[in-house]
N, C-alpha and C positions, 0 to 999 in steps of 0.2 A: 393269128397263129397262136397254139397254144403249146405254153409251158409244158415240157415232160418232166422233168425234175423239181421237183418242190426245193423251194429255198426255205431253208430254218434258219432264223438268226437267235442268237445267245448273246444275250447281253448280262454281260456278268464280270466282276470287277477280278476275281478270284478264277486265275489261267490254268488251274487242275482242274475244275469245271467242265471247260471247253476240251480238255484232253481225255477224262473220263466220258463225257459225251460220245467225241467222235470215236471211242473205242467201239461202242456198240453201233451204229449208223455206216451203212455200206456207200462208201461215197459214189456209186454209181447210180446210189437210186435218190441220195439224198445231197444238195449243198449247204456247208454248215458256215455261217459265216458269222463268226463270234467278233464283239466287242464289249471294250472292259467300260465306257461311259456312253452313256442315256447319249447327249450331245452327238454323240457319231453314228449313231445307229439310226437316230431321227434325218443325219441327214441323207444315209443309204436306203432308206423307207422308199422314196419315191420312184426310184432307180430299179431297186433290184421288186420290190413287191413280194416279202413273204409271205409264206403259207401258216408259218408256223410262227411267234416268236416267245422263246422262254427268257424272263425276264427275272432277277435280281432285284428286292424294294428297297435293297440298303447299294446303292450305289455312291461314290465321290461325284459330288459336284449335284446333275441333276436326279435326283432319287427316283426310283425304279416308279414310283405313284405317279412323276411328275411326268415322265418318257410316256405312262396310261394315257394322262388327260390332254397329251400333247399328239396323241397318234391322230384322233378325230379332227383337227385340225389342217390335219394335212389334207384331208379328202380324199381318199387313195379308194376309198368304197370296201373298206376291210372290212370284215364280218368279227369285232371283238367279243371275245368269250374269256371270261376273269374264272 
């Protein structure tokens, strides 16, 4: 079965972000599922499988480079574009 709604995750430490995002994004075509550390968003990766993730390099705790070289690991068969 395939996905109709694209999932985007946002990960981003800074919660204006995530509000001016979903200002523009029509939640009927889009799900926006924001988190403010690298750590939770790695472990929603496998679960949810997005399409899209905008990503933050200055994150608390694990840094947005470190969430990059940690995605490949999972093996989820993601198509990364930096």
């Amino acid at each position: 079965m395939t996905r109709q709604t694209p999932n985007i995750f946002l990960i981003d430490d800074d919660p204006a972000v995530g509000g001016s995002l979903a200002q523009y994004l029509d939640p009927s075509e889009f799900n926006l599922y924001s988190f403010e550390k690298g750590e939770e968003a790695l472990e929603r990766l496998p679960e949810l499988q997005p399409d899209l993730v905008l990503l933050d390099l200055n994150l608390p705790g694990m840094s947005g480079l470190e969430v990059l070289k940690n995605i490949p690991k999972l093996d989820l068969h993601l198509s990364l574009k930096i």
